[in-house]
C-alpha positions in Angstrom: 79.5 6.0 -23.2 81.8 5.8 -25.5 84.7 2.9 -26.2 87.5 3.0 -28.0 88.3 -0.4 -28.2 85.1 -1.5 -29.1 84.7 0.4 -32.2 85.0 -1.1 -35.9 88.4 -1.6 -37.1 87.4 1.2 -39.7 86.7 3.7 -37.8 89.5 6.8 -38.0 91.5 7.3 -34.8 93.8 9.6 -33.7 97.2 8.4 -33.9 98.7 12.3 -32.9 99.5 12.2 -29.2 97.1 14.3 -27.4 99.2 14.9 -24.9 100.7 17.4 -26.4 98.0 19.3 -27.5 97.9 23.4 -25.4 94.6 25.0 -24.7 94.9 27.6 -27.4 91.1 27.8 -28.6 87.7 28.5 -26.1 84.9 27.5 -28.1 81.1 29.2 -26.7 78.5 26.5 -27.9 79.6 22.9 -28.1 76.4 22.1 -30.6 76.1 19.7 -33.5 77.8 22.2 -36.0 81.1 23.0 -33.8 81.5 19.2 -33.8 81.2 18.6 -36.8 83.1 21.6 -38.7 85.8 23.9 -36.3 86.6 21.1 -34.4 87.0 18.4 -37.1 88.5 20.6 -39.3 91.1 21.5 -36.0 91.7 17.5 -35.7 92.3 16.9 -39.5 94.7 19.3 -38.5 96.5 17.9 -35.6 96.4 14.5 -37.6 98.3 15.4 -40.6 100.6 18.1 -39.3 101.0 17.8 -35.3 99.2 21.3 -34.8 99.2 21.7 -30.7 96.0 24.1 -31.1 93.8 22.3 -28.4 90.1 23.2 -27.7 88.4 24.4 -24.9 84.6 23.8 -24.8 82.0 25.9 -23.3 78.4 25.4 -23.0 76.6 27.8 -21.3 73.0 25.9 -21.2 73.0 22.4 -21.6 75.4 20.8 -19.0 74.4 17.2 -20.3 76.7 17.1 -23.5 79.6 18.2 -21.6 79.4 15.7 -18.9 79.3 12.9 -21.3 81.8 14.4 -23.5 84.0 14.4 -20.0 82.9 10.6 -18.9 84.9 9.5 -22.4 87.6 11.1 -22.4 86.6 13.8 -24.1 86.6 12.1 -27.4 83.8 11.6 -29.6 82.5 10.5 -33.3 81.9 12.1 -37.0 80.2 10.4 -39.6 80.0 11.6 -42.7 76.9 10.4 -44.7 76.2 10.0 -48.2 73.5 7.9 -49.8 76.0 5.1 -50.9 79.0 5.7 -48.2 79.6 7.0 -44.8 82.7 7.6 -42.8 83.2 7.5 -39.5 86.4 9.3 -37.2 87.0 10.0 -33.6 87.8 13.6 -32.9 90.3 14.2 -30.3 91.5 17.8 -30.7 89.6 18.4 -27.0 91.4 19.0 -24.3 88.7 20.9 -21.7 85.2 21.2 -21.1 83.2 23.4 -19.0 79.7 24.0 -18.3 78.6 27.6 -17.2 76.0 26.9 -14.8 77.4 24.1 -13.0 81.4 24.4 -13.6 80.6 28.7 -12.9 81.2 31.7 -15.0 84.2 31.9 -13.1 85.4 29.2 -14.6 84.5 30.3 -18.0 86.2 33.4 -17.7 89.3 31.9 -15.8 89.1 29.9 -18.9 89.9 32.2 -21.4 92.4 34.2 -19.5 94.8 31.2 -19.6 98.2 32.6 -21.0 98.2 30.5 -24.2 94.8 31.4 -25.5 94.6 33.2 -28.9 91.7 32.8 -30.1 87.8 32.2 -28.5 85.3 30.8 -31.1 81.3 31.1 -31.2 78.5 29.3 -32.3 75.7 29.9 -30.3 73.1 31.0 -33.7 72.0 34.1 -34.1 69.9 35.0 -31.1 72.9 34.8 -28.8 74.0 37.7 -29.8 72.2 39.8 -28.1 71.9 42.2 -30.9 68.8 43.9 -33.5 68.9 41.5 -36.5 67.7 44.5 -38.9 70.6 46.7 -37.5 73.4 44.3 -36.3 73.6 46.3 -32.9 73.7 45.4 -29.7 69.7 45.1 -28.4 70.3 47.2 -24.7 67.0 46.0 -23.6 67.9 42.2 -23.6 67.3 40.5 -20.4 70.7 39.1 -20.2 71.9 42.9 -21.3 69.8 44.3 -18.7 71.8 41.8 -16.2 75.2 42.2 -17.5 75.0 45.9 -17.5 74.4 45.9 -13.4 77.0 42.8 -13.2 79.6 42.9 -15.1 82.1 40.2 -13.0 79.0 37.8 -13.3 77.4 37.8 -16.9 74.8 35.6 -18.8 75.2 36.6 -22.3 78.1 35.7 -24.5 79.2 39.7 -25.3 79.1 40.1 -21.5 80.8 36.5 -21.0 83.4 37.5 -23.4 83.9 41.2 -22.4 84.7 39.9 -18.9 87.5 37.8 -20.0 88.9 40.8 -21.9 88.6 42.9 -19.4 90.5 40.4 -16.7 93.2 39.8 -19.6 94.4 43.2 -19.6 94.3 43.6 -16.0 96.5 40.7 -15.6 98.6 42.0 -18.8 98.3 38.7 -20.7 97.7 39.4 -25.2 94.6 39.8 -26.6 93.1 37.2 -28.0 91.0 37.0 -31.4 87.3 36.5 -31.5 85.8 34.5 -34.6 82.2 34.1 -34.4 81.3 30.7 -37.0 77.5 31.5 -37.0 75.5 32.5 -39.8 75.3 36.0 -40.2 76.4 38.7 -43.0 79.9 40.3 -41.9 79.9 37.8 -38.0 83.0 39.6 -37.3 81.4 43.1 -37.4 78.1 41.8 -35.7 80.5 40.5 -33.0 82.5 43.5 -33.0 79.6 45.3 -32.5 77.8 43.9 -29.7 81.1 43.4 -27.8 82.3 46.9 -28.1 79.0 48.6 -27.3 78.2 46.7 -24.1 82.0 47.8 -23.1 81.1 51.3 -23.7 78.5 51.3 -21.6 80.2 49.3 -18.8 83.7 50.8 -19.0 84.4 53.3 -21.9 88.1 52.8 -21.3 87.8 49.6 -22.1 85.9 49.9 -25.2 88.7 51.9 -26.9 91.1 49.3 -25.3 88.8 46.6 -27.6 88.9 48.7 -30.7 92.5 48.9 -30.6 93.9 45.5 -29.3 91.2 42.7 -30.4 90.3 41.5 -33.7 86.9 40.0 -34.7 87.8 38.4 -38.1 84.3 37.1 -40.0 83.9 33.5 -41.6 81.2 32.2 -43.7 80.7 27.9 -42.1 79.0 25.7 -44.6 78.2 22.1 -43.9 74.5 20.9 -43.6 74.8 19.1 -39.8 71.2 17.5 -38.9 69.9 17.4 -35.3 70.5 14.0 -34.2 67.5 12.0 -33.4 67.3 8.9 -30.8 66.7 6.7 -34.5 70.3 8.2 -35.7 71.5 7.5 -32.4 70.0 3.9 -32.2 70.9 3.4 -35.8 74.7 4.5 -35.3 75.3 3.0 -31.7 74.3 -0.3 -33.3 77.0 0.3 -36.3 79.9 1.3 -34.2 78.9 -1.1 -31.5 78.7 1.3 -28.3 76.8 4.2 -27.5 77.9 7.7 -28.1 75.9 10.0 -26.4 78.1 13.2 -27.8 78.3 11.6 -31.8 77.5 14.0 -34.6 76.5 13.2 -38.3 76.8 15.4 -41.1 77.1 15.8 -45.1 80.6 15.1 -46.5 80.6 18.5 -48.4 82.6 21.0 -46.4 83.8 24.6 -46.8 85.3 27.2 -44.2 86.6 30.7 -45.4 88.2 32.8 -42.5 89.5 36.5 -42.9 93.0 36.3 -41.8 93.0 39.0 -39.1 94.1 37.2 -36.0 95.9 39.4 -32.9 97.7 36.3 -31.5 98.5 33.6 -33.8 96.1 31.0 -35.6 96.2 27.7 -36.3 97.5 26.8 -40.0 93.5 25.5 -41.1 94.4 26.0 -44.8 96.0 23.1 -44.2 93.1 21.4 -43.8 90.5 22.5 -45.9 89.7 25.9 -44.8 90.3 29.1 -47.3 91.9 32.1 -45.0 91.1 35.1 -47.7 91.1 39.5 -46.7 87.5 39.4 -47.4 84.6 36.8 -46.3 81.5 39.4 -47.3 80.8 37.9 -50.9 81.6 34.6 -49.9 79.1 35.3 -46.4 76.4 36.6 -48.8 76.4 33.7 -51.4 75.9 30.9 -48.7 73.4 33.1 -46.8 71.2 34.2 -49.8 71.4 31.2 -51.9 71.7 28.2 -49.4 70.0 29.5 -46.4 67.4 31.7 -47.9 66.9 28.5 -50.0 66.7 26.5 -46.9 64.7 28.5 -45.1 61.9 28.7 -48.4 62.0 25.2 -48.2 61.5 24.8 -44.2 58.8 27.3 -44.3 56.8 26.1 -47.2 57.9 22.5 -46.9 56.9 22.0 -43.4 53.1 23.4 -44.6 53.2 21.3 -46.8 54.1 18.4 -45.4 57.7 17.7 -46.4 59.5 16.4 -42.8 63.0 16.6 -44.4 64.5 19.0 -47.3 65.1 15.8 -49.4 61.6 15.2 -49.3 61.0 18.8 -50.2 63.4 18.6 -53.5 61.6 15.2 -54.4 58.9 17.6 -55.3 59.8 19.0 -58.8 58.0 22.4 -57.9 59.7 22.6 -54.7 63.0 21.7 -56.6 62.3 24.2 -59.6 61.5 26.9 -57.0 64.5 26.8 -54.9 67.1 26.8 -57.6 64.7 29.9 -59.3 65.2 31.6 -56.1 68.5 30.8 -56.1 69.3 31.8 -59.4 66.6 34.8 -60.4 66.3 36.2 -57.3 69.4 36.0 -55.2 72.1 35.6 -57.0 71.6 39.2 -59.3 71.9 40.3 -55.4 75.7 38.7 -54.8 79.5 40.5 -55.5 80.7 37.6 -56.0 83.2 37.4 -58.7 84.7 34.3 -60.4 82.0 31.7 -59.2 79.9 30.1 -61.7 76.8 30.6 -59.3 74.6 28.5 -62.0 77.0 25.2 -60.5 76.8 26.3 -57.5 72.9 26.5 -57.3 73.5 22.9 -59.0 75.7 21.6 -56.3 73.1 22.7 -53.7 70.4 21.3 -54.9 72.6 17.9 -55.3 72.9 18.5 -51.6 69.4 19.0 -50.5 68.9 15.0 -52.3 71.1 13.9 -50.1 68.7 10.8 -48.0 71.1 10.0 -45.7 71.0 13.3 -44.5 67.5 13.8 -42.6 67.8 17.4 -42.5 64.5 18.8 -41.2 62.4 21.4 -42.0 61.5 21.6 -38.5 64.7 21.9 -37.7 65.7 24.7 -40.4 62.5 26.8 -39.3 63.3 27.9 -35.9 64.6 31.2 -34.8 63.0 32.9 -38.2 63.1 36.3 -36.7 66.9 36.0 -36.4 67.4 34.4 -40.1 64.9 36.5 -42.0 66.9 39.8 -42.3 70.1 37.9 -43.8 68.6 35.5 -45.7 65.3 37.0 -47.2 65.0 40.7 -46.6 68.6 42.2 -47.5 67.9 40.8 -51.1 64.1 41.9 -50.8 65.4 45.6 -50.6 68.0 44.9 -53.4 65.1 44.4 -55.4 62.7 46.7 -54.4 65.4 49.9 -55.2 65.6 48.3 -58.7 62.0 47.8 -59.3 62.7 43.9 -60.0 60.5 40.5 -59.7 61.2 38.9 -56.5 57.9 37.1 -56.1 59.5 34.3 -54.1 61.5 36.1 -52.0 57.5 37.2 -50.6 56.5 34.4 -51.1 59.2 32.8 -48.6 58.5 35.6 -46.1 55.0 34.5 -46.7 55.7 31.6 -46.1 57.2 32.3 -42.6 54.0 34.7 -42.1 52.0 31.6 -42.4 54.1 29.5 -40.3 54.7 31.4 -37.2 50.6 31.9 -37.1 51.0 28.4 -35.5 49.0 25.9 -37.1 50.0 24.0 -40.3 47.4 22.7 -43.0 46.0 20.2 -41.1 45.2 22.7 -38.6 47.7 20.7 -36.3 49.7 22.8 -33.4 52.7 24.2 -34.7 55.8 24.3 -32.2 57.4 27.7 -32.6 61.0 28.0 -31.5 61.9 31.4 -31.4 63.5 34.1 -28.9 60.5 36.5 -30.0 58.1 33.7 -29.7 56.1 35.6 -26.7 56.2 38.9 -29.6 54.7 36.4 -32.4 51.8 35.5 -29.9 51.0 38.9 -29.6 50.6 39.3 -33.4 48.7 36.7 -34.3 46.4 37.0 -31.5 45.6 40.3 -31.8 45.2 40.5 -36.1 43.1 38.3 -38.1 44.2 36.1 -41.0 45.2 37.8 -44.1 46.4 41.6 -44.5 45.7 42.3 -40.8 48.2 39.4 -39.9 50.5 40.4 -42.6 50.8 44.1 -41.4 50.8 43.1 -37.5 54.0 40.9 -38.7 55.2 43.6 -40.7 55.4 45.9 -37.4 58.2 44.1 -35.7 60.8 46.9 -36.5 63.6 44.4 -35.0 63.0 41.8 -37.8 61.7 44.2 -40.8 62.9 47.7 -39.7 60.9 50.8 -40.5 60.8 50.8 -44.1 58.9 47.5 -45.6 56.0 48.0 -43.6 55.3 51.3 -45.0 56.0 49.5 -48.8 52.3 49.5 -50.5 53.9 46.8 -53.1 55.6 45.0 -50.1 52.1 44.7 -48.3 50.0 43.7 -51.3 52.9 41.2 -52.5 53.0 39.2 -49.0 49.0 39.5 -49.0 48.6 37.9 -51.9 50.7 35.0 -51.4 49.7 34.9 -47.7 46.1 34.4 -49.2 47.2 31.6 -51.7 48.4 29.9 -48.7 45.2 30.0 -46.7 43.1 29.4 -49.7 45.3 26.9 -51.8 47.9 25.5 -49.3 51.8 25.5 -49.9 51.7 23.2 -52.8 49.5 24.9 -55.2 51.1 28.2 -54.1 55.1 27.2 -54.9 53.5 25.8 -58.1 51.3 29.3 -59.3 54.4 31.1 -57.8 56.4 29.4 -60.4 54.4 30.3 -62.9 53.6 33.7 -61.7 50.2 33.1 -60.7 
C-alpha cells in the first residue's frame, strides 16, 4: 500500500486541497492509460489552477485495482520515463471509486446521476463497445446486448450501463451530461453516439430522440505510449520510491490530448493543461491511428514473430525501423487530411518514441484485440489505396502479418496466447483452413473485421497470400526486409 510519508523528497505531491474537489467526472475503465493521461492531465489541472473537477472511477471487471486504490486514500503514482530521467507525481484528482460487481450497478448508475456530474468518460478499448468494427454500429447480437435488451435497470455493457444513467437522469430531471469516449477509434464520439443511441431505440424509442437532442458525444484522439506494468516494474519502482504501490502507472513523457469542444454541461478548462480543445478531432484521430498505431500494430505483429519482446527492440532492427517509418510515410500518410503538419517530423518523432528503453512497451501487449484494431488502423487506408490503384505492400503485409499471428504459433512453433473478444471465431478459422490461401480467405470471411468487399478483391487475396507465404517460408525477418525492397 501506498505512503505518503515514506516517499522521496522528490516525488511531486499535491499541494491543492482535495477537499474541495466535486464529483463532476465518472470515468468507465480505471486502466493504465486513464491513469496515466485524463486523470493526470485533470490533476496538472487542479495543481496549477484550483479546478474542483473531481473523478469518479468505475471498473466494471477487475475489483482488485479499486480496492487498493481505496485502502490509500485513493491516491496513487506517475512516473514518467525516459532513458536518462524519470519523474515521478502523486495524482490526487480522485475523489470515488466503485467496482460494478461488488459495489453493484446500482451503484454505478446512482453514480452518474449525482446532480454535479457533467461529463462520464470511457476507456474500456475497443471491444467494449459493443459495436461492428467495420461499420461502427452497435453489434445487437452481443451477449451483453442480448442481456441488456431484456434488462434494461440491470445492464453489463457500457452503452447499456450508460443509457441507464441517462435514462434515470431525465426521470429525476437533473442536465444531461456529456459522454467522451478517450479510446482509440476513428470519430469515438460518433462510435459512442452510435452504439448508445441505437440500443435506446430499441429499449425505449422516446428516449433515443431524448439522446439525440440533449446529450453530446464529443470525439478525442489520446496519445501517450502507457506500458502494462510488470511485477519487475513494480519491484523495480517500489524499491525507488521506497513503498509499494499496487495502483502505480509508468508511461512515456510525450503527451497530447485533442478534445472537440462540444460539452452539454460544462468542462473542465484542460487547455490549461496541455490538452488542445479544437471543432474537429477527425484528422487529428486519423494521423495517430494510421501512422502510430497502424505502425504499432506492424511492429507487434511482425515483431512478436520475430522475436522482438518490446517495440524498442523492434526499431533496433534497421529493417524493422526503415519499414515502420515507410509505412508511415508512403503508405499512410498520402491517406491523412491533415493540414499544416509536417508528417515527415512527425513520423521522425515517432520513431524517436519507439527507442525509447525505459519504456518496455510490448509487442505482446500491442497485439491483442486485432479484430478491434485492424479496421482503423490497417484496412481504412487499405481501401484508400485500392480505389487509387496504389502500392500498399505493407499495409498487406501488416494484415499478413496478423494472418500469421492469430494462426497461433510463432516461429519457433511455440503456443501463441491470443487475446481477443473473437478469439473463439479465430479458432474456427484456422482449424478448419489450411496454411496459405485457404487460411488467408477463411480470415478474409469475418465480415465484422473485413466487411464484404476485400474478400471478394482478387489483388487483395493474392497480395496477403503472398506475403502470408514469405512468412511461412522465410519468417518475419527476411519478409520486412524483401518487403522493403519489394520482393
Amino acid at each position: 500500500m501506498l505512503q505518503i510519508d515514506r516517499l522521496p523528497a522528490e516525488v511531486q505531491r499535491p499541494t491543492y486541497d482535495r477537499s474541495k474537489l466535486k464529483t463532476r467526472m465518472v470515468h468507465i475503465g480505471f486502466g493504465a492509460f486513464h491513469r496515466a493521461h485524463q486523470a493526470m492531465c485533470s490533476d496538472k489541472l487542479a495543481e496549477e489552477h484550483g479546478s474542483d473537477w473531481g473523478y469518479c472511477e468505475v471498473n466494471l471487471n477487475s475489483g482488485a485495482l479499486i480496492q487498493a486504490l481505496r485502502e490509500q486514500q485513493l491516491l496513487y503514482t506517475l512516473t514518467e520515463m525516459a532513458d536518462a530521467s524519470l519523474h515521478t507525481r502523486v495524482i490526487g484528482v480522485i475523489t470515488e471509486a466503485l467496482h460494478g460487481k461488488s459495489d453493484g450497478i446500482e451503484a454505478v448508475i446512482n453514480a452518474m446521476s449525482q446532480p454535479d456530474v457533467a461529463i462520464v468518460s470511457i476507456t474500456v478499448t475497443e471491444k467494449g463497445y459493443c459495436h461492428q468494427p467495420a461499420s461502427g454500429n452497435l453489434n445487437p447480437d452481443h451477449p451483453d446486448i442480448l442481456h441488456d435488451l431484456q434488462n434494461p435497470q440491470t445492464p453489463r455493457s457500457v452503452p447499456g450501463l450508460i443509457l441507464a444513467a441517462i435514462r434515470r437522469r431525465q426521470a429525476q430531471g437533473l442536465p444531461p451530461f456529456s459522454v467522451m469516449s478517450c479510446d482509440n477509434m476513428p470519430e469515438n464520439g460518433h462510435v459512442t453516439r452510435n452504439v448508445i443511441t441505437q440500443l435506446a431505440k430499441r429499449q425505449e424509442p422516446a428516449l433515443a430522440d431524448y439522446i439525440e437532442q440533449h446529450v453530446t458525444f464529443p470525439s478525442t484522439m489520446v496519445d501517450r505510449i502507457v506500458p502494462a506494468m510488470t511485477d519487475a516494474a513494480f519491484n523495480a519502482l517500489n524499491a525507488r520510491l521506497g513503498t509499494e504501490d499496487p495502483v502505480a502507472v509508468e508511461a512515456e513523457p510525450f503527451f497530447q490530448w485533442v478534445i472537440e469542444d462540444n460539452f452539454v454541461n460544462g468542462r473542465p478548462a484542460w487547455e490549461k493543461a496541455g490538452a488542445e480543445l479544437v471543432s474537429d478531432v477527425l484528422p487529428y484521430e486519423e494521423m495517430k491511428l494510421r501512422m502510430l498505431n497502424g505502425s504499432h500494430s506492424f511492429l507487434a505483429y511482425l515483431g512478436f514473430l520475430a522475436g522482438y519482446e518490446h517495440i524498442s527492440d523492434c526499431v533496433a532492427d534497421p529493417h524493422f525501423r526503415a519499414a515502420a517509418r515507410s509505412l508511415m510515410i508512403d503508405e499512410q500518410a498520402p491517406t491523412l487530411r491533415t493540414q499544416g503538419v509536417d508528417l515527415h517530423a512527425y513520423a521522425d518523432s515517432l520513431i524517436a518514441r519507439y527507442e525509447n528503453r525505459a519504456i518496455k512497451h510490448r509487442t505482446g501487449q500491442i497485439a491483442t484485440d486485432g479484430t478491434q484494431k485492424l479496421p482503423q488502423r490497417m484496412l481504412d487506408s487499405l481501401r484508400w489505396h485500392l480505389q487509387r490503384d496504389s502500392q500498399c505492400e505493407l499495409l498487406l503485409l501488416g494484415v499478413a502479418g496478423w494472418m500469421r499471428y492469430v494462426g497461433g504459433k510463432d516461429e519457433q512453433g511455440q503456443p501463441i496466447e491470443i487475446r481477443d473478444p473473437m478469439k473463439a471465431r479465430l479458432a474456427e478459422c484456422v482449424a478448419s483452413s489450411e496454411e496459405g490461401e485457404a487460411r488467408v480467405r477463411a480470415l478474409l470471411a469475418l465480415r465484422e473485421v473485413f466487411g464484404d468487399d476485400l474478400a471478394q478483391n482478387a489483388t487483395v487475396v493474392a497480395r496477403l497470400t503472398h506475403w502470408y507465404q514469405q512468412l511461412l517460408s522465410q519468417g518475419a525477418r527476411a519478409t520486412v526486409h524483401h518487403c522493403l525492397n519489394r520482393g
